[in-house]
C-alpha positions in Angstrom: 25.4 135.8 -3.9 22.7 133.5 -5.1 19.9 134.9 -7.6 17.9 133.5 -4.9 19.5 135.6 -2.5 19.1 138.7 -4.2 15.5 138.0 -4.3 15.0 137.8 -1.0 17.1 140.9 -0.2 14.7 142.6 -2.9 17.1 143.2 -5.3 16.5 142.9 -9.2 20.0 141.4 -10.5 20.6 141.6 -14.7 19.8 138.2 -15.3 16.1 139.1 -13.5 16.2 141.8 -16.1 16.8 139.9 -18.9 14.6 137.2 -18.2 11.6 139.8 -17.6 12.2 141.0 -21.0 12.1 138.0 -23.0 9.2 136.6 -20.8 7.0 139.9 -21.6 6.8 139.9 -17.2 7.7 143.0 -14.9 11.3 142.4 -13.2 9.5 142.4 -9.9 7.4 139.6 -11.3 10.1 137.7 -12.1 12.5 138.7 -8.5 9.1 137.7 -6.2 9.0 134.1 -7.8 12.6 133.2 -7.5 12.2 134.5 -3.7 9.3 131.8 -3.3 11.2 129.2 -5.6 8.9 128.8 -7.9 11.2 129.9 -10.8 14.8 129.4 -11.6 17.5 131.4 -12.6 20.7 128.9 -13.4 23.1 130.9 -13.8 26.4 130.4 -12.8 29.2 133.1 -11.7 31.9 131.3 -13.6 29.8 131.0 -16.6 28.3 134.3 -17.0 32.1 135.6 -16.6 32.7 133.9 -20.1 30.7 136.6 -21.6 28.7 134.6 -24.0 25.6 133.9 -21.1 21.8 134.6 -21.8 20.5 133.9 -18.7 17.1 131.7 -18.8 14.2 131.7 -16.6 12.4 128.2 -15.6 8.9 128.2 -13.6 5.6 127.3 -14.4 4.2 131.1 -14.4 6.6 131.9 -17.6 6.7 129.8 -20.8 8.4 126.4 -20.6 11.2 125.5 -21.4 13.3 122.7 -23.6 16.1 120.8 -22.3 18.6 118.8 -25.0 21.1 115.9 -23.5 24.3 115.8 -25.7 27.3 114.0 -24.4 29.3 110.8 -25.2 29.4 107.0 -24.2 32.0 105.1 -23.0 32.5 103.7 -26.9 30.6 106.4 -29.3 30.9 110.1 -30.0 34.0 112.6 -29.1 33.9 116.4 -28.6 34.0 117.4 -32.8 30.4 115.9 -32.7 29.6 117.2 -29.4 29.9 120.5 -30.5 27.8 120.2 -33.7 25.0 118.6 -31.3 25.3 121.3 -29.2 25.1 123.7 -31.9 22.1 121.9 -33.7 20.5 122.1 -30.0 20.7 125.9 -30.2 19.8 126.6 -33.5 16.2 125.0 -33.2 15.9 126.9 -29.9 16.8 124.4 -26.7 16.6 126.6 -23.6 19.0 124.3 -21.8 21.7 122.0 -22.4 23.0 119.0 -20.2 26.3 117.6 -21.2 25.8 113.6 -20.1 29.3 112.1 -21.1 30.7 109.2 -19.3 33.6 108.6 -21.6 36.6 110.6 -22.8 38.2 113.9 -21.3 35.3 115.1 -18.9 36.8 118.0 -18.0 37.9 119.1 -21.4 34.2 117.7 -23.1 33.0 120.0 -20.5 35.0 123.1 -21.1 34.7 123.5 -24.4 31.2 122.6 -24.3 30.7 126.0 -22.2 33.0 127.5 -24.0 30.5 127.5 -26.9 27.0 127.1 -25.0 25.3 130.3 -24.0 22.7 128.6 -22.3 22.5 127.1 -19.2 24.6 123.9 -18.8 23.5 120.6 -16.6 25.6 117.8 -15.7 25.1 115.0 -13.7 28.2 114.9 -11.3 27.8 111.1 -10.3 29.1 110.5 -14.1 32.6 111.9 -13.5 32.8 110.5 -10.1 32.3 106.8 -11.6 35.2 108.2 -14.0 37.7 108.6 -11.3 37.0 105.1 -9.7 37.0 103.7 -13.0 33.5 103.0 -13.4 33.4 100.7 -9.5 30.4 102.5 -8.3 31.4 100.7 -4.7 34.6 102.5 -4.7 32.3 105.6 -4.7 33.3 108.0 -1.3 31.6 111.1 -0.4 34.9 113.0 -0.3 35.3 111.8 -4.2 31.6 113.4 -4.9 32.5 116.6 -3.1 35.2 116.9 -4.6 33.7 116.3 -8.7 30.6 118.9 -7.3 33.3 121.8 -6.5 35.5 121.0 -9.9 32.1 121.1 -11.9 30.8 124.2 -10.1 34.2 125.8 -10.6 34.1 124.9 -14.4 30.9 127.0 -14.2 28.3 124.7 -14.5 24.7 126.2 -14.1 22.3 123.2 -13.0 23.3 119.6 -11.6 21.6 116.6 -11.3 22.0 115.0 -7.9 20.5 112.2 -6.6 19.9 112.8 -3.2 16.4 111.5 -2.8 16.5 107.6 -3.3 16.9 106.2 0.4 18.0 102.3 1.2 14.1 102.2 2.7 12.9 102.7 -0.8 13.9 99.3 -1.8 11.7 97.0 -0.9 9.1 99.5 -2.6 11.3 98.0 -6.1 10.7 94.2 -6.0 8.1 94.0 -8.3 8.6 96.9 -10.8 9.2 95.5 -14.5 12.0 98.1 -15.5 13.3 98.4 -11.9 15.4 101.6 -11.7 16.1 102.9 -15.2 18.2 106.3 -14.0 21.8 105.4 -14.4 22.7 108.0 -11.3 20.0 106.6 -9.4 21.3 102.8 -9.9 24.7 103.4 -9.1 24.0 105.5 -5.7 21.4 102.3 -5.0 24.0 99.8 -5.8 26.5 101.7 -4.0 23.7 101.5 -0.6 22.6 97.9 -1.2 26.5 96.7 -1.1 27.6 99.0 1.9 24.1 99.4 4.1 24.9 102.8 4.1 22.0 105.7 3.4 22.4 107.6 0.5 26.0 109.2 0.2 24.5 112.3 -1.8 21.5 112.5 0.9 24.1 112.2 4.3 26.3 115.4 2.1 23.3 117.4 1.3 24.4 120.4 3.3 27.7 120.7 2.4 26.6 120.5 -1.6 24.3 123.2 -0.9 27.3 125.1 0.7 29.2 124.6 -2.7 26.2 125.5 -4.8 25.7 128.8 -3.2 29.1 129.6 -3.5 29.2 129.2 -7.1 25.0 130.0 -7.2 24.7 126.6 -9.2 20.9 125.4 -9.1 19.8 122.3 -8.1 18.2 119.4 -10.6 16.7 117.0 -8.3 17.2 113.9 -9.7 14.5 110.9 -9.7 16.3 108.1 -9.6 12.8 106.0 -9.2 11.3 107.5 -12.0 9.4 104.7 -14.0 10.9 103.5 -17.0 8.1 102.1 -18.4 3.8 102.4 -18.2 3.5 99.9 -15.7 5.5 101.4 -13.2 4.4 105.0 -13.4 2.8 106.7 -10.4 3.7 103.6 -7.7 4.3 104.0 -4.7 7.8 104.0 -4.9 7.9 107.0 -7.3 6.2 109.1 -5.0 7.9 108.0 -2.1 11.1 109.2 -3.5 9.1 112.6 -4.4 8.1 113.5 -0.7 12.1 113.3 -0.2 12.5 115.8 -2.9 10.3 117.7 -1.3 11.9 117.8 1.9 15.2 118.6 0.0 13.9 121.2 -1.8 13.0 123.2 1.4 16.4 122.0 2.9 17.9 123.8 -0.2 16.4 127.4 0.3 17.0 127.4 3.7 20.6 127.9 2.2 19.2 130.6 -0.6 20.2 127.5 -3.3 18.0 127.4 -6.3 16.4 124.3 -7.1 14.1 122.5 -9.4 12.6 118.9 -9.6 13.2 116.3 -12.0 10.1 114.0 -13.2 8.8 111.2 -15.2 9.8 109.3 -16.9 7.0 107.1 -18.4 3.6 107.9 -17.5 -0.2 107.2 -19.1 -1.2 110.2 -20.4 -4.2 110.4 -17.9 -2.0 110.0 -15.3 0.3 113.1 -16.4 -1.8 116.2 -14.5 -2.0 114.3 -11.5 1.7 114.0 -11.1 1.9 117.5 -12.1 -0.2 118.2 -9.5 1.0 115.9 -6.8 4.8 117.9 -7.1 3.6 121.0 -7.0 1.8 119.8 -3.5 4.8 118.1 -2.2 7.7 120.5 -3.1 5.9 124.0 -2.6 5.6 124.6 -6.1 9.7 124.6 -6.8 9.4 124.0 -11.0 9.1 120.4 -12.3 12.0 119.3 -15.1 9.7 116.0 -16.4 11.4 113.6 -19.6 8.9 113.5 -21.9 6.3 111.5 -20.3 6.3 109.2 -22.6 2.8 107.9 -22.8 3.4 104.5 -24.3 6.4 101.8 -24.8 5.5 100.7 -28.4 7.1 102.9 -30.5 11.1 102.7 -30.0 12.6 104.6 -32.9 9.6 107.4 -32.7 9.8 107.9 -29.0 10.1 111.7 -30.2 6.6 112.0 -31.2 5.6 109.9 -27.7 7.3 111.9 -25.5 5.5 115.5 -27.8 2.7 114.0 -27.3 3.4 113.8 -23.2 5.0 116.6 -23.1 2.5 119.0 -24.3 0.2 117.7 -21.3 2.6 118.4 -18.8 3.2 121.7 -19.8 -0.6 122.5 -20.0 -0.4 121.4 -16.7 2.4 122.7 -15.1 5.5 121.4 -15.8 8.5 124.1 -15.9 10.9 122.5 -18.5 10.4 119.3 -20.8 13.8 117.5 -21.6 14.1 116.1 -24.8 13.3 113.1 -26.2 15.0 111.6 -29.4 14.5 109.1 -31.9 17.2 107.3 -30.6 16.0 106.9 -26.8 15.5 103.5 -25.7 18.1 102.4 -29.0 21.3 104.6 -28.8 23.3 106.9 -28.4 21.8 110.4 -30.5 23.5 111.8 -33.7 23.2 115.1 -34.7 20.2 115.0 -36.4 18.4 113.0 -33.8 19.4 115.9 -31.6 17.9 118.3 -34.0 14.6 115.8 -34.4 14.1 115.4 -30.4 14.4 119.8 -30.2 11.8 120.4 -32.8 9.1 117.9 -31.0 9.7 118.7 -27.6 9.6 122.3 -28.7 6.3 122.1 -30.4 4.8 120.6 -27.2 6.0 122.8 -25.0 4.7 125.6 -27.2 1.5 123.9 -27.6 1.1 123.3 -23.9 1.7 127.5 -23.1 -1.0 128.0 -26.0 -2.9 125.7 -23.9 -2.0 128.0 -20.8 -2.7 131.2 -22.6 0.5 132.7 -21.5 0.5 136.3 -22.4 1.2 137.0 -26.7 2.3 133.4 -26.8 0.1 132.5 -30.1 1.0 135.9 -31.9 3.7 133.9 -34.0 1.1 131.1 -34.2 -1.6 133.8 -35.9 1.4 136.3 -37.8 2.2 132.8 -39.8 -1.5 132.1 -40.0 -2.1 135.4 -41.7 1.0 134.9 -44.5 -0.1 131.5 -45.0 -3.4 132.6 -46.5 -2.4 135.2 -48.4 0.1 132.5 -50.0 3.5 134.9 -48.8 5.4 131.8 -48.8 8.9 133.8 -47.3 6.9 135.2 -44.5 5.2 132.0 -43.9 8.1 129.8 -43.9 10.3 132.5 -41.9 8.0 132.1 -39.0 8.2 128.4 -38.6 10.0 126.4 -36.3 12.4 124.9 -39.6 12.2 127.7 -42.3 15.3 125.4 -43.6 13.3 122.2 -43.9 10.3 124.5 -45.5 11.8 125.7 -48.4 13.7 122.5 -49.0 10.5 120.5 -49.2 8.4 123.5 -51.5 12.1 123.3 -53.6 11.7 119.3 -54.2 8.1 119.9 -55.4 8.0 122.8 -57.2 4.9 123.7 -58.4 3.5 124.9 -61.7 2.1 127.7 -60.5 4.2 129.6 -58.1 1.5 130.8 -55.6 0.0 127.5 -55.4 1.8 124.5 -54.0 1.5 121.1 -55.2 -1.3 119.4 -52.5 -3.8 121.3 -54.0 -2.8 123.3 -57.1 -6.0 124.6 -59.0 -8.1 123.1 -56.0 -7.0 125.3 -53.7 -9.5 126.9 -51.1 -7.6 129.9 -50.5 -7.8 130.7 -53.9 -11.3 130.0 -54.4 -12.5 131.6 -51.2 -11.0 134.6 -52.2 -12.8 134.1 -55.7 -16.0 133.6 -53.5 -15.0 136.9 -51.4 -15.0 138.5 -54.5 -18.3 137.9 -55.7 -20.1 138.9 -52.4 -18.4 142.2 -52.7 -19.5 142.6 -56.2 -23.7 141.2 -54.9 -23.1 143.5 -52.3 -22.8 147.0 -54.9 -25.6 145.5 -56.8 -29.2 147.0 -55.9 -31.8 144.7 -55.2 -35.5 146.0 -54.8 -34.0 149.1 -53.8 -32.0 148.2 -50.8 -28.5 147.1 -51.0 -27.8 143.5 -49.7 -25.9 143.0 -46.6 -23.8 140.6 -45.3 -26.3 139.7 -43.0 -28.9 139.0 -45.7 -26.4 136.6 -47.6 
């Protein structure tokens, strides 16, 4: 069984359920756009048997979703400060995790991780595979990245990133790019073709990794291996030509009831961003777009949080399924904790931002309850509706003003105050007779 499959059949599984409820959507809302593909349940068997699962929906037609990365280098981080990541990422509301280690005990990072994650879990496979031919990405073997696929899917992980798309005829389509390939999964599988002139190895096995994912129902990430990693670079031809392949995988996958969605850019000028929204949508029959960010400019290393927001928010506006993450640290290092919570709260805003934008059914009813405590000055009901109550009160605590109602921006110049002064006084002009009539607001 596939959630895919069930679909199809016309059945409404528990995780459809779920999903309907939280999305505000009929179940047969949700069950007919997972039978087209346009939305996503990850949910793997293995992992919902842990007990601790709430399942996730990911499409355009429901709100979109955040993605966090958390995982460790080859030289930084180990699983105690995996975990707090992890639960940072899921206090401040990431819909998705994806463990990315590449150094330490995989398998164990991996287990505890689920152990503790209730959302659904990504991985990119070709990490673990460079782990067992210690980090030779020659010495790769299709047998080798069957056999990480299964473990992984075993383990119970949800979604994967594989990338199957980039093709040895895509090189030449490279030579003149400034940042080249800048996915780490994509430049080992084109290393791995340029040194053997071999076709992709993850292409060639695309059947039989469907076979595994349906087994398991694990849901494909598509990975972009051309993505651009920089402005220059975004929407060449290369990018897209990769993109028609996804495409053609994408179908390839249903045809074996697999879920799937479709990784994007990457860096991209923000009046470029609806247009590749577009442009996937076209070319993979609507299957949801996963996009990083966009970033929509290379200047600001160390704020690339607020870059990628600001990205973000179009794509969502514009059809993008799920944002992943961006933190301060991109571009720098590897992120702490707090960049984890700091990447969260941006990309969460945009996305939220981008569904207002969308007018997704009672998406701005927090947006207006918060609105309506705020001007009455109900500072606990204001701050328990925003995105960091915690960071609220600690900044209202540092400045504490001298009159409690007021805060310290404005103190006895505040317009709430004297608008409700001014509210006052038209009610009073409004019991007072005047020529015999009494005034209206109209008249004032």
């Amino acid at each position: 069984m596939t959630q895919m499959s069930e679909a199809r059949k016309g059945n409404i599984t528990k995780e459809m359920l779920e999903v309907a409820e939280f999305e505000g959507r009929t179940p047969e809302f949700i069950r007919e756009e997972i039978a087209r593909g346009t939305l996503i349940i990850p949910a793997n068997i293995h992992h919902i048997e842990l007990g601790n699962f709430r399942p996730v929906g990911i499409g355009k037609a429901i709100k979109t979703k955040v993605n966090a990365n958390i995982g460790t280098s080859t030289s930084w981080s180990g699983l105690e400060e995996e975990l707090e990541k992890l639960e940072i990422a899921l206090k401040f509301k990431s819909d998705t995790i994806m463990d990315l280690s590449t150094g330490g005990d995989l398998m164990g990072i991996r287990a505890a991780i689920l152990k503790h994650c209730y959302r659904p879990l990504g991985t990119v496979p070709i990490y673990e595979a460079m782990h067992r031919v210690n980090n030779d990405p020659l010495a790769l073997t299709k047998e080798i990245l069957l056999d990480v696929i299964e473990d992984q899917a075993k383990q119970g992980v949800d979604y994967m990133t594989i990338h199957a798309g980039v093709l040895r005829e895509h090189g030449p389509l490279l030579m003149d790019r400034i940042g080249g390939i800048v996915s780490r999964g994509g430049s080992i599988m084109f290393r791995w073709m340029t040194y053997h002139k071999k076709q992709n190895l993850l292409f060639e096995a695309f059947d039989e990794i469907c076979e595994i994912f349906k087994a398991y129902d694990v849901s494909f990430s598509l990975g972009d291996s051309l993505r651009p990693g920089c402005l220059a670079d975004a929407s060449d031809e290369a990018q897209f030509a990769e993109l028609k392949v996804l495409g053609d995988l994408t179908r390839q996958a249903w045809r074996h009831d697999v879920q799937v969605m479709v990784e994007g850019p990457g860096h991209v000028p923000f009046d470029q961003i609806k247009m590749n929204m577009e442009l996937e949508d076209q070319l993979c029959d609507g299957a949801p777009f996963y996009v990083l960010g966009p970033l929509v400019t290379d200047i600001a290393p160390g704020y690339d949080h607020i870059t990628s927001a600001i990205g973000g928010t179009m794509a969502a506006a514009s059809g993008a399924a799920m944002l992943c993450y961006v933190t301060p640290k991109e571009h720098l290092g590897l992120p702490e904790v707090e960049d984890v919570k700091q990447g969260v709260i941006a990309m969460k805003i945009a996305a939220h931002a981008g569904d207002i934008a969308n007018q997704l059914p009672g998406v701005r009813d927090r947006d207006d309850e918060l609105s309506r405590h705020r001007h009455t000055l109900n500072w606990d009901k204001h701050f328990a509706l925003a995105m960091d109550p915690e960071h609220c009160h600690a900044v209202r605590d540092h400045q504490s003003p001298d009159a409690e109602a007021l805060c310290t921006m404005c103190e006895d110049f505040c317009s709430y105050m004297n608008f409700q002064k001014s509210k006052k006084d038209i009610e009073s002009m409004e019991a007072i007779e005047n020529d015999g009539h009494r005034i209206t607001h109209k008249e004032l």
